[in-house]
VEXZA-382246 format. One line per 10 residues: their letters; for each residue x negated, y, z negated of C-alpha. Coordinates in Angstrom, 3 decimals. Layout:
N
a	X:Y:Z ~ ...
REM end
This chain:
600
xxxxxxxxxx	0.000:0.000:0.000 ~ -1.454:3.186:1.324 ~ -2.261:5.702:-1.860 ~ -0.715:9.177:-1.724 ~ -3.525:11.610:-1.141 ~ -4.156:13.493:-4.635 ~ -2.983:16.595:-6.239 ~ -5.367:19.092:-7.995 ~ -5.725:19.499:-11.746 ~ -6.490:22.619:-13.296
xxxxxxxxxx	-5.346:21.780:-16.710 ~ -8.770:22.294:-18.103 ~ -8.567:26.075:-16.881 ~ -4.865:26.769:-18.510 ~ -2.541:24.147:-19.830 ~ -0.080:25.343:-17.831 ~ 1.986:28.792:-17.045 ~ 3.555:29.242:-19.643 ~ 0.740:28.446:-21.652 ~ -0.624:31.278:-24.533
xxxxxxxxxx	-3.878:31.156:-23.835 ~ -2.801:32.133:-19.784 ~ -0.575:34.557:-21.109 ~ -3.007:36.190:-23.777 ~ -5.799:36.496:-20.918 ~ -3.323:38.430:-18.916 ~ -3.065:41.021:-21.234 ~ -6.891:40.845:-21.921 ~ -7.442:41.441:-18.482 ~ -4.622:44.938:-18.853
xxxxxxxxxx	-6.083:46.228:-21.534 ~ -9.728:45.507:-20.589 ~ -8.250:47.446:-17.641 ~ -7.138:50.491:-19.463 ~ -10.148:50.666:-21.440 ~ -12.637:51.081:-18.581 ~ -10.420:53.649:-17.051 ~ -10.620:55.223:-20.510 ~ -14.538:54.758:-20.376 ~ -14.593:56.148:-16.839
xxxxxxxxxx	-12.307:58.996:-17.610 ~ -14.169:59.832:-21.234 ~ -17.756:59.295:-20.494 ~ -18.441:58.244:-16.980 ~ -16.872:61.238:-15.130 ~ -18.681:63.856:-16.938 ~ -22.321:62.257:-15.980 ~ -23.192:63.738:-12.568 ~ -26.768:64.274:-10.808 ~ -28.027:67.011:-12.082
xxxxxxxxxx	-28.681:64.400:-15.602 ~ -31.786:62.463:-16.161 ~ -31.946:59.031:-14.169 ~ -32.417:58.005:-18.288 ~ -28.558:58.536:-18.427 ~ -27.173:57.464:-15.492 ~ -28.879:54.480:-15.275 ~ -27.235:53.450:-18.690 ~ -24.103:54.600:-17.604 ~ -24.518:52.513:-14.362
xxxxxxxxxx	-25.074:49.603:-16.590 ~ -22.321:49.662:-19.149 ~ -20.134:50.391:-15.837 ~ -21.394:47.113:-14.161 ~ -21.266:45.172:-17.668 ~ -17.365:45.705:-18.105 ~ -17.056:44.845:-14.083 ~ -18.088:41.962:-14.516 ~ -15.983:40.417:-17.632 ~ -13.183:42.235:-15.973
xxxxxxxxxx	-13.922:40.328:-12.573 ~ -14.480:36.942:-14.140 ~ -11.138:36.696:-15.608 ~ -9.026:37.944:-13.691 ~ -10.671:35.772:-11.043 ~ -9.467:33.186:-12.577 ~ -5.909:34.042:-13.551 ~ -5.688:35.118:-10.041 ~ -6.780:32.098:-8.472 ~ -5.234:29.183:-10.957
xxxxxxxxxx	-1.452:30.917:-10.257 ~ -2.204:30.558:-6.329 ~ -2.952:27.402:-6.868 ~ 0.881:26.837:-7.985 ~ 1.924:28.933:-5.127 ~ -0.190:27.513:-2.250 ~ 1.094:23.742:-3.478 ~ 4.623:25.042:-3.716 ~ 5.784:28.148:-2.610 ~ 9.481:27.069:-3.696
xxxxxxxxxx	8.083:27.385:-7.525 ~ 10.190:30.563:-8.525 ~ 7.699:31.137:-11.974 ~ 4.413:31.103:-9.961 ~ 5.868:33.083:-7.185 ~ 6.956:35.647:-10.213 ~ 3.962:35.330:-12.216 ~ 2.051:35.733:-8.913 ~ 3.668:39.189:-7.980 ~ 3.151:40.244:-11.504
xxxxxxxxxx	-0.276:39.293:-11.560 ~ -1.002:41.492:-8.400 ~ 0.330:44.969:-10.207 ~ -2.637:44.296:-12.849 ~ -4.872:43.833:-9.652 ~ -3.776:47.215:-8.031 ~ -4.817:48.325:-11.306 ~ -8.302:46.985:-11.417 ~ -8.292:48.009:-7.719 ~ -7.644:51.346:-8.787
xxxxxxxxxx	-9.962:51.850:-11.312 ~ -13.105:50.653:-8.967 ~ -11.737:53.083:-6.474 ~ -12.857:56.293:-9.164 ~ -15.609:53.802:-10.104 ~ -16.808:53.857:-6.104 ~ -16.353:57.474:-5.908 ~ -18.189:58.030:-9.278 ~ -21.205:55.951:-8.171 ~ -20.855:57.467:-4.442
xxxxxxxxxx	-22.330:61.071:-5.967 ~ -25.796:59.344:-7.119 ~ -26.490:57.891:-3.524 ~ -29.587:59.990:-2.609 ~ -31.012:59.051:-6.525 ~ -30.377:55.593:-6.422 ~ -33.622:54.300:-5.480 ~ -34.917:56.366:-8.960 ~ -32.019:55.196:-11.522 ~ -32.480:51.486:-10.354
xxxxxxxxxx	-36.285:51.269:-10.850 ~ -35.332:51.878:-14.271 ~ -34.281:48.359:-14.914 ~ -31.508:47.045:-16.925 ~ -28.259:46.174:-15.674 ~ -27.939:48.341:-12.655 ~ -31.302:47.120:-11.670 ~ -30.144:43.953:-11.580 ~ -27.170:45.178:-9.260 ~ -29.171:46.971:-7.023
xxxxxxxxxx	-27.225:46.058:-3.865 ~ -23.741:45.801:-5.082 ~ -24.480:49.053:-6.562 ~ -25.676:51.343:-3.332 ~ -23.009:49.124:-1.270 ~ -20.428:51.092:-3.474 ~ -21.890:53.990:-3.237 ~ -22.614:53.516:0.587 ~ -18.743:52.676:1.208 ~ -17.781:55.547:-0.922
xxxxxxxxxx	-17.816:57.755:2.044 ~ -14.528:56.302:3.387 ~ -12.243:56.618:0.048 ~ -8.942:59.057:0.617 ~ -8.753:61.629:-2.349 ~ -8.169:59.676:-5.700 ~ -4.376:60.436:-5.484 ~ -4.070:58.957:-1.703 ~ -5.831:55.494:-3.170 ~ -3.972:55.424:-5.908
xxxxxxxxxx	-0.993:55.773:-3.947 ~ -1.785:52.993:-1.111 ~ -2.651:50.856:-4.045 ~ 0.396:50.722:-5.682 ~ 2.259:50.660:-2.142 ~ 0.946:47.897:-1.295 ~ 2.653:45.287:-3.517 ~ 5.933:46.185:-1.329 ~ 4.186:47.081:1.768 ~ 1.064:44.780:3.209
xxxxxxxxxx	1.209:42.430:0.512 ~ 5.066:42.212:1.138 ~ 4.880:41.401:4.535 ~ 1.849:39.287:3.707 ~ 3.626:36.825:1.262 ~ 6.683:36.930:3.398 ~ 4.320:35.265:6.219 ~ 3.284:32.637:3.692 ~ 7.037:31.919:2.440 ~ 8.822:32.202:6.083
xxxxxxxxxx	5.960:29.421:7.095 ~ 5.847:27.080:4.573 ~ 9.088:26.533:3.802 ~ 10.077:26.034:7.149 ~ 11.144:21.772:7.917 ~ 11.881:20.284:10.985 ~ 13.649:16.968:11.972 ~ 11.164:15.163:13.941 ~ 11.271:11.239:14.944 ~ 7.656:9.697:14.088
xxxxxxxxxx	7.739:5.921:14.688 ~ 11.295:5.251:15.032 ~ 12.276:7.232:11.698 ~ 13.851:10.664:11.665 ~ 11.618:12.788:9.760 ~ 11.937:16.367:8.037 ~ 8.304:17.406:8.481 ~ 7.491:20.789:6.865 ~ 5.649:22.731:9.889 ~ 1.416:21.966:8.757
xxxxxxxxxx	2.869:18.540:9.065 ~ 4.313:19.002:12.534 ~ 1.204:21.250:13.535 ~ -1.345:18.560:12.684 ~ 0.441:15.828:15.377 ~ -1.403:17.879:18.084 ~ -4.018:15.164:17.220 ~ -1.717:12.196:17.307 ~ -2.921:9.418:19.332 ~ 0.437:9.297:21.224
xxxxxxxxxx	0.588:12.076:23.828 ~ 4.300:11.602:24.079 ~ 4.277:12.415:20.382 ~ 1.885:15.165:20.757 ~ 3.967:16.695:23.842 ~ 7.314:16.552:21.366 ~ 5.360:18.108:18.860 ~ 4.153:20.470:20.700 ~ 7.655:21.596:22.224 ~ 9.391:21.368:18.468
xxxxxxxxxx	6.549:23.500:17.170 ~ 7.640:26.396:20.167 ~ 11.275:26.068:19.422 ~ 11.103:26.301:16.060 ~ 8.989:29.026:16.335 ~ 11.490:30.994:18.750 ~ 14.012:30.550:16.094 ~ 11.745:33.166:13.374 ~ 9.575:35.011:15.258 ~ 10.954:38.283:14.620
xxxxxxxxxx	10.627:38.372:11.051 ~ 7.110:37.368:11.451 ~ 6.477:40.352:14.092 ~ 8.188:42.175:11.703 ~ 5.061:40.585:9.061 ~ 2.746:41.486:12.078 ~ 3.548:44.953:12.841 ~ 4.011:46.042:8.847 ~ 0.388:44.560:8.047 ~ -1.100:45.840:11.285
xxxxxxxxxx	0.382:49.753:10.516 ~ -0.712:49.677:7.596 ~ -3.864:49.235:8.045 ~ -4.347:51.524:11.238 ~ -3.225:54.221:9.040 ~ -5.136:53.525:6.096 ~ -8.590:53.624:8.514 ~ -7.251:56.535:10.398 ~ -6.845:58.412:6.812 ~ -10.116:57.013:5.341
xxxxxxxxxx	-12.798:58.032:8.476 ~ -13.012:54.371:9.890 ~ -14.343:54.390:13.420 ~ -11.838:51.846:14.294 ~ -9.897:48.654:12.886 ~ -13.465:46.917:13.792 ~ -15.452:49.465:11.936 ~ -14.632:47.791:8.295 ~ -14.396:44.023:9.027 ~ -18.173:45.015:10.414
xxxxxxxxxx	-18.977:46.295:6.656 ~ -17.258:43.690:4.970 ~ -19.458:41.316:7.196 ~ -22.614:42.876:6.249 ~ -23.780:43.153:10.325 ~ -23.937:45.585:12.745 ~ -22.217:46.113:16.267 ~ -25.311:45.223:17.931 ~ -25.017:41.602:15.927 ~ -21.712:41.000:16.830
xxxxxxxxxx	-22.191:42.457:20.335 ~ -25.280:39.906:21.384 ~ -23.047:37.500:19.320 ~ -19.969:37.033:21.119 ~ -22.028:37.638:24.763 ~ -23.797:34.771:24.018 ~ -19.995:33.208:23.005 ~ -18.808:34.598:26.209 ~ -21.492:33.399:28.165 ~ -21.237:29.863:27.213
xxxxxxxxxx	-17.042:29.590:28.269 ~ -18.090:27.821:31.953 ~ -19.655:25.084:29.718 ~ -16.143:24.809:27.456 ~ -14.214:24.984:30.528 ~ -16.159:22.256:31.625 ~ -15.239:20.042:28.546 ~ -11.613:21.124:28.852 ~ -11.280:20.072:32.577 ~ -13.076:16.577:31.878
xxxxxxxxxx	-11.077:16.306:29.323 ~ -7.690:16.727:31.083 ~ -9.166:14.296:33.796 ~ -8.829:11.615:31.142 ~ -5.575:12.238:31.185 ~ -4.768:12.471:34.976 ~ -4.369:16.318:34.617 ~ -5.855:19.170:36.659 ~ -6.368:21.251:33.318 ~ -5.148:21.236:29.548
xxxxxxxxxx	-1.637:21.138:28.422 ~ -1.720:22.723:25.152 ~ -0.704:19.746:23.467 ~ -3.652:18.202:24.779 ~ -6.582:20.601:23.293 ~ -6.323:18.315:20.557 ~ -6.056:15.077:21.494 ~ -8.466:12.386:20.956 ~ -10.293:10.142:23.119 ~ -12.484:7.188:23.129
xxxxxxxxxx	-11.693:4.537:20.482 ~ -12.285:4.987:16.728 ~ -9.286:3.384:16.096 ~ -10.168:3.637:11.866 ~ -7.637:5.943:10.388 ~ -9.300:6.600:7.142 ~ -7.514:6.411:3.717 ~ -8.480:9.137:1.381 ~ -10.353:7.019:-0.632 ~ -12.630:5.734:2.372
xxxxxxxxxx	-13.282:8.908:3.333 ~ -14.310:10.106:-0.337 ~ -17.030:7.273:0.156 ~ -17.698:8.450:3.865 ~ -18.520:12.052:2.582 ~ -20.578:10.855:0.120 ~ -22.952:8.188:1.846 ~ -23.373:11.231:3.921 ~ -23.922:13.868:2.025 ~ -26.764:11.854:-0.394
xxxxxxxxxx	-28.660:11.580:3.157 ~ -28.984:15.466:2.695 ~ -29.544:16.025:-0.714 ~ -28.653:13.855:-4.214 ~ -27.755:17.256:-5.867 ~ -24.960:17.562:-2.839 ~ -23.714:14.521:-3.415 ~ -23.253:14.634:-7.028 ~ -21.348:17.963:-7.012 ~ -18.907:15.805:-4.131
xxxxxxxxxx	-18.107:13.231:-6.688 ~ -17.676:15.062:-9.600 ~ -15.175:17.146:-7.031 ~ -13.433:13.893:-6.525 ~ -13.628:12.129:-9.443 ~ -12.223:15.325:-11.497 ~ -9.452:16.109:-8.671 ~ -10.468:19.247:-7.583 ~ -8.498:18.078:-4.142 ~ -5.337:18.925:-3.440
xxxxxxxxxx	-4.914:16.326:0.074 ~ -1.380:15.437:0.255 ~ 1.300:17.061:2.830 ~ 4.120:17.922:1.802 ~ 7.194:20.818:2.307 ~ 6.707:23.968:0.774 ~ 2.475:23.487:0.453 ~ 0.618:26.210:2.697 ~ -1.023:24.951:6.250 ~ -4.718:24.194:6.898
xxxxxxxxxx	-7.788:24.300:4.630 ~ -9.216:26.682:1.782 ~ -11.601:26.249:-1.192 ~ -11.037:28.930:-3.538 ~ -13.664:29.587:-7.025 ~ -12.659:29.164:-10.299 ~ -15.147:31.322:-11.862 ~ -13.906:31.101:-15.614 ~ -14.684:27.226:-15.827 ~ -17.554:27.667:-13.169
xxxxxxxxxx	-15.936:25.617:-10.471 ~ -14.074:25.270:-7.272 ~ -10.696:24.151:-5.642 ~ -10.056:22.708:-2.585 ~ -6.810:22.338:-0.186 ~ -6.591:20.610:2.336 ~ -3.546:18.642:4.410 ~ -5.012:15.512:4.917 ~ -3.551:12.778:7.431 ~ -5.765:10.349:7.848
xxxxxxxxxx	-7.615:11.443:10.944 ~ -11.345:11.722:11.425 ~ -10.934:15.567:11.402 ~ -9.446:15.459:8.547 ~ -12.223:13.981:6.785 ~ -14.755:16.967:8.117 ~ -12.499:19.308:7.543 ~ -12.960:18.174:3.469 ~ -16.546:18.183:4.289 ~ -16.444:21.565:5.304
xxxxxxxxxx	-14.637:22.781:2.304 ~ -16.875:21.272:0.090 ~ -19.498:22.303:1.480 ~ -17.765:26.010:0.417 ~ -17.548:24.422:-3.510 ~ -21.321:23.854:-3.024 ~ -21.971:26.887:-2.674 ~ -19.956:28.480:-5.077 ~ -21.872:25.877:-7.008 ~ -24.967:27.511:-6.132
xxxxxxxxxx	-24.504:30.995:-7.370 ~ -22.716:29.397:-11.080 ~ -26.007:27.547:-11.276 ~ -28.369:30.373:-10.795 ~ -26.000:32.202:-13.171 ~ -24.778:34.984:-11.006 ~ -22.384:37.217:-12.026 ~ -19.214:38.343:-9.707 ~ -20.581:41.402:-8.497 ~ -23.641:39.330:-7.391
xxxxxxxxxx	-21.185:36.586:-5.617 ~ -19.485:39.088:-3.610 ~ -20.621:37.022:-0.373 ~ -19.078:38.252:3.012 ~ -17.430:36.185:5.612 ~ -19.929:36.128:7.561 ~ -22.196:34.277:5.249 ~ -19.049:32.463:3.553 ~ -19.574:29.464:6.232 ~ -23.141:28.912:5.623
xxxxxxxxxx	-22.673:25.484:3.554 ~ -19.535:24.803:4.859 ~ -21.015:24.536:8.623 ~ -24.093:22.956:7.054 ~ -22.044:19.956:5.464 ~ -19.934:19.576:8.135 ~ -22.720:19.387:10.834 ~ -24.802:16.762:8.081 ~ -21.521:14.227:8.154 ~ -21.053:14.613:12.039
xxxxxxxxxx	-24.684:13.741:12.709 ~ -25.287:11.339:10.290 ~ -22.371:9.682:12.034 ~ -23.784:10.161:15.268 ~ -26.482:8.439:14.543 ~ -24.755:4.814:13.523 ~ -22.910:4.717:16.627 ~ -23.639:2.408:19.283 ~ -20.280:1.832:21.178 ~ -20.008:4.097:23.760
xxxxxxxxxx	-16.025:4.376:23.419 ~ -16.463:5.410:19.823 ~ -19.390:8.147:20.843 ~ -16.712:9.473:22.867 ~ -14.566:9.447:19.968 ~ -16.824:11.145:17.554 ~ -17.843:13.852:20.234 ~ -14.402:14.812:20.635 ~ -13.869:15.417:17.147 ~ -16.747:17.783:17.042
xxxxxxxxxx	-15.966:19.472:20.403 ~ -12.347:19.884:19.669 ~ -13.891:22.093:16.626 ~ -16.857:23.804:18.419 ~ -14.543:25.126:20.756 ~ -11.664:26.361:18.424 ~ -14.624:28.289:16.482 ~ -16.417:29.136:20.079 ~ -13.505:29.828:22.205 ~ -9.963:29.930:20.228
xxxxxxxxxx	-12.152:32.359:17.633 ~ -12.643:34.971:21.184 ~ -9.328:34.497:21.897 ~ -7.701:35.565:18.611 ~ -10.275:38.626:18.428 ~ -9.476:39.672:21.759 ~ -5.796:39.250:20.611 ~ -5.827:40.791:17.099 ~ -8.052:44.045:18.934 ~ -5.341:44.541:21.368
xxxxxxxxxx	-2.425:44.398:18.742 ~ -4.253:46.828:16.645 ~ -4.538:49.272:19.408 ~ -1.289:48.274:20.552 ~ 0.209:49.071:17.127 ~ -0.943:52.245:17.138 ~ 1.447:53.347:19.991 ~ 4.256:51.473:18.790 ~ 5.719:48.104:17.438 ~ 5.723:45.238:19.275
xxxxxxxxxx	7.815:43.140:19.793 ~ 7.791:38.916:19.328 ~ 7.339:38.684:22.888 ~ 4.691:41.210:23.027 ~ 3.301:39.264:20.748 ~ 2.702:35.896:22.504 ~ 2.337:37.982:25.893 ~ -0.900:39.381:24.167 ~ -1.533:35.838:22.907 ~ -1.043:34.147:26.109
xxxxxxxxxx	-3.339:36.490:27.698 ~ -6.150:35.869:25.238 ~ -5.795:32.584:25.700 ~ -6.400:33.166:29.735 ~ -9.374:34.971:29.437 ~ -11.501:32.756:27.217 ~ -9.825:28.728:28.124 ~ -9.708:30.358:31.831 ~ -8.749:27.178:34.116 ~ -9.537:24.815:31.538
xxxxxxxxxx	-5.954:25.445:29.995 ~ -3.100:24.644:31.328 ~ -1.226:28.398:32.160 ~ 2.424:26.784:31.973 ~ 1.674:25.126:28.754 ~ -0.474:27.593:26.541 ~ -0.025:27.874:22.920 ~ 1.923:31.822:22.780 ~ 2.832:31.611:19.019 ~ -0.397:30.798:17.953
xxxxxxxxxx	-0.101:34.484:16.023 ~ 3.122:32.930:14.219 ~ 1.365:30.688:11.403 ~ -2.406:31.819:10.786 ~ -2.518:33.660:7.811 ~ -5.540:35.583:8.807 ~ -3.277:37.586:10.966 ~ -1.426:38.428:7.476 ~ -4.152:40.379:5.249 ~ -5.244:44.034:5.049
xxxxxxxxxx	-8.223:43.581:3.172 ~ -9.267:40.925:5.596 ~ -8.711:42.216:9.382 ~ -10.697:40.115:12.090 ~ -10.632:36.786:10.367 ~ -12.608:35.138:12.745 ~ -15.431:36.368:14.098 ~ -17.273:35.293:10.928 ~ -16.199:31.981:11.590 ~ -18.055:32.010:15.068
xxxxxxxxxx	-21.228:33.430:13.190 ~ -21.259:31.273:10.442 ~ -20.945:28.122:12.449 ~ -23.930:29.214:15.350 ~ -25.701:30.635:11.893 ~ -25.354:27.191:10.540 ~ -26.383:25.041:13.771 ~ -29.498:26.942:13.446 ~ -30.011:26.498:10.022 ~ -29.456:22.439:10.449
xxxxxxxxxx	-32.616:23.048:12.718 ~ -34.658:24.337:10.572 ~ -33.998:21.325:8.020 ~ -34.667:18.967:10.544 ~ -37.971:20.299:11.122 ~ -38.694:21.008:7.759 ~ -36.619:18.337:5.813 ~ -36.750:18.049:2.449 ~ -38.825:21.388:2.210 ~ -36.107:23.253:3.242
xxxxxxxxxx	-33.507:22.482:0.116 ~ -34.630:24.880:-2.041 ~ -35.143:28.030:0.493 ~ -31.166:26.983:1.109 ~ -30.442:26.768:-2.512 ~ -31.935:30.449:-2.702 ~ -30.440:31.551:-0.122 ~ -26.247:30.072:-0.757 ~ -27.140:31.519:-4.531 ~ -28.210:34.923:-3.162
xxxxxxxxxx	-25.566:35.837:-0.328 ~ -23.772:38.601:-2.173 ~ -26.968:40.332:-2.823 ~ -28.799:41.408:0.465 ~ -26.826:42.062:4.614 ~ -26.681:39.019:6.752 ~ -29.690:40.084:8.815 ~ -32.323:40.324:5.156 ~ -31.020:37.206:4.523 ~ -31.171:35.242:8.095
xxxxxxxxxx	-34.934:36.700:7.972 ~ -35.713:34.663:5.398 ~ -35.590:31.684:8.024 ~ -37.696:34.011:10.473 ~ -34.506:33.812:11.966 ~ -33.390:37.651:14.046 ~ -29.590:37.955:14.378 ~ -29.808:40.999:16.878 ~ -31.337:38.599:19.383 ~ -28.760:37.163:21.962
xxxxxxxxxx	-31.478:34.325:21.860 ~ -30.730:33.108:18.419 ~ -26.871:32.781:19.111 ~ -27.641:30.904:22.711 ~ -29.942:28.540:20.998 ~ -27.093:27.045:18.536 ~ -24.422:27.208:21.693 ~ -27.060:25.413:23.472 ~ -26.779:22.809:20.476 ~ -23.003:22.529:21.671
xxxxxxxxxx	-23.633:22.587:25.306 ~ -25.716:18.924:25.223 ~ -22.715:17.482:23.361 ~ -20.944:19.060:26.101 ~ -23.445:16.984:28.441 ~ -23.122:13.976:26.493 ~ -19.071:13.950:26.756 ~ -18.812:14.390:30.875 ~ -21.412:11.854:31.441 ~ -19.312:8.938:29.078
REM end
């Protein structure tokens, strides 16, 4: 009898919701609150420039000192009532506690707005104060990052004002996304039986090995789609105003301009970046085309980009591919594979699908107990099993910075750097595979599974920026409308699966149920995902010419990614991130798999 994937348990962070301890932290984390707005208000805000560096710098450090027990816990209240809410968004006390929680975060958020602006006046004397030691020495980058981003604060009333806005405005819209999606079922028939399937379950057919099945799927998924898509353009266009005006008000260049400052990189990085990306779409469109031959097609159906081929005919239960993951991972490094199995063994994994649990795949931190959770929505399939690879390798590095004892301004790590491990443990489990396979049907098999990914993250990732840019600039006219919406999608899609895809049988909702549409602290969610995988191809390269020598210059550097821009830290590997050359070298990477697939 097959065992039902597991659900996490975070009793050992609160008993439970209504627990005392939960609901005595909350107010901890209010009044801490009010008390450094009291500190900033009392003694902060009357220390300007013209006082010794002697002063500030203690200022600087009692500021960063409360930052960081403020940050900590209310980390961790924030993150163990998502958990409640991502599981089960039809759980009326998270969803309450949840909305409650986030008016004590606009507060916080509020309070390190004055904070930013405060710190923003010192920027030509921060080299000075810092060499003085102490806290703020020891926040040296977090510190002239404020300051540096300072520039692009509204007046102190205007932030104030979009903060507290924004729990009926963006983050409105934003959990309406989540609840419109997830609580959406579907009648489906699956092996004779008439199923309600909540829509991550329908989604995740598109790798069934039935192409009938995956062609059903694939039209359900479109209908039922049709039947909400305005309220989620409605989502769309209320997260997407917002944040045009909000950069328009604050000096931002563009919608781009943050994201770029969030990622720690420059235009010219993501400019060589996605040429190189751009550049290597006639090899994709090669895949996609062999692919569809397989099938006796011209070019992809939609319902085909997913599909697998060959024969690994193993569908894997969740405990075989707990013991896959971890044969693997010891290969790379004992230390990996320990913090895997005490993941596991502690149930840190929330697998199972079911209705009302959110689509796809996160890892989120638990700071307060020093660990990580994972969700996932596993079925079985190979991809499933990298897929809790990848997250993992996300736990290992939070793991990374608890270990070296970094505090939460320290582990402020941008997207772009976010994938590092994740990429890194994925890529070890593919390869490692790779390397005990002999049957030529099941190579075929296994290279699918890793193309099908390379080219979401190589050429799905283009599409959705070229998308996303569009409806930004698009809002800014006007709303759109649904079928603006998956006209702009539809043309994405042209321009980067050109004649690889199938043009009657694209994917135009694709905006509908990715929730990285859906956040305006987070605009282009993807591009980092394209830099941290090519990032992490070329990091793999490095270990395999260094091996073992390399673990602890990648322990240093997963521990330090909140403390230095993408381009300090990819140095570190001699490794230059302006250079088109560095991105074509990991495509290349992808391009002999590429090889490998048309010639089997």
């Amino acid at each position: 009898m097959a065992i039902t994937p597991p659900h996490w348990d975070l009793s050992n962070v609160y008993p439970g919701l209504d627990s005392p301890i939960l609901l005595d932290d909350i107010e901890w984390v209010k009044e801490t609150t009010k008390e450094l707005e009291t500190l900033y208000q009392e003694e902060l805000a009357g220390i300007n420039p013209s006082q010794s560096p002697e002063v500030i710098n203690e200022a600087l450090s009692g500021m960063v000192d409360q930052m960081n027990a403020l940050m900590e816990k209310a980390t961790t209240i924030k993150f163990y009532i998502h958990s409640f809410v991502s599981t089960d968004s039809f759980n009326q006390q998270a969803m309450r506690m949840e909305s409650q929680f986030d008016q004590a975060v606009v507060e916080i958020e509020k309070v390190i707005v004055q904070l930013a602006a405060w710190v923003g006046q010192f920027k030509e004397q921060l080299p000075d104060i810092l060499a003085l030691g102490h806290s703020a020495s020891e926040h040296a980058f977090p510190i002239q990052e404020m300051a540096e981003q300072s520039q692009y604060l509204m007046s102190e009333k205007e932030e104030f004002l979009a903060k507290e806005l924004s729990l009926s405005g963006s983050m409105a819209w934003s959990k309406l996304q989540g609840i419109v999606t997830s609580q959406k079922t579907v009648e489906f028939e699956l092996d004779g039986e008439i199923k309600a399937l909540p829509m991550p379950a329908l989604i995740n057919l598109h790798s069934h090995p039935d192409e009938e099945v995956r062609h059903r799927a694939y039209e359900t998924e479109l209908d039922t789609w049709e039947t909400i898509k305005e309220p989620l353009a409605a989502c769309m266009n209320g997260i997407k105003g917002w944040v045009n005006v909000l950069n328009n008000r604050r000096g931002r260049e563009d919608a781009l301009h943050a994201p770029l400052d969030q990622g720690r990189i420059d235009r010219e990085t993501l400019r060589v970046m996605m040429l190189a990306m751009e550049e290597s779409f006639p090899q994709f469109r090669r895949y996609f085309k062999a692919k569809a031959e397989r099938f006796g097609q011209s070019a992809l159906p939609w319902w085909n980009v997913f599909a697998p081929t060959g024969r690994l005919e193993k569908e894997y239960s969740f405990e075989e591919a707990e013991k896959f993951i971890l044969k693997n991972f010891e290969k790379f490094s004992p230390e990996l594979k320990n913090f895997a199995q005490t993941a596991f063994d502690k149930l840190w994994i929330d697998a199972e699908q079911r209705a009302g649990k959110r689509g796809g795949a996160f890892c989120m931190p638990i700071p307060g107990v020093k660990e990580s959770r994972i969700l996932c929505n596993f079925d079985g399939s190979l991809d499933q099993v990298m897929t809790i690879a990848h997250e993992l390798g996300h736990g290992y590095h939070n793991f990374n910075m608890y270990q070296a004892e970094k505090t939460p301004l320290q582990r402020q790590t941008p997207m772009t750097m976010a994938e590092t491990a994740s990429i890194m443990c994925e890529t070890i489990v593919f390869n490692a595979v790779m390397e005990t396979i002999s049957d030529p049907q099941a190579e075929l098999a296994l290279l699918e599974t890793a193309l099908i990914g390379d080219a979401q993250v190589i050429v799905d990732i283009f599409s959705r920026f070229l998308f996303e840019k569009a409806v930004f600039e698009k809002r800014a006219e006007s709303d759109l409308s649904a079928d603006e919406l998956c006209k702009l999608m539809e043309d994405a899609q042209a321009k980067t699966y050109g004649e690889g895809l199938d043009p009657d049988f694209r994917h135009k909702f694709m905006w509908t149920w990715k929730p990285h549409y859906y956040s305006d602290e987070l605009s282009f969610y993807n591009f980092p995902y394209a830099f941290g995988m090519l990032f992490g191809i070329g990091l793999y390269a490095i270990y395999q010419q260094r091996g073992e020598d390399f673990i602890p210059d990648y322990k240093q550097l997963l521990s330090s990614t909140g403390e230095a821009p993408a381009a300090d830290l990819a140095a570190r590997f001699d490794i230059n991130i302006r250079d088109k050359k560095f991105w074509a070298d990991s495509l290349a990477v992808v391009g002999r798999r590429i090889d490998r697939y048309c010639e089997l």
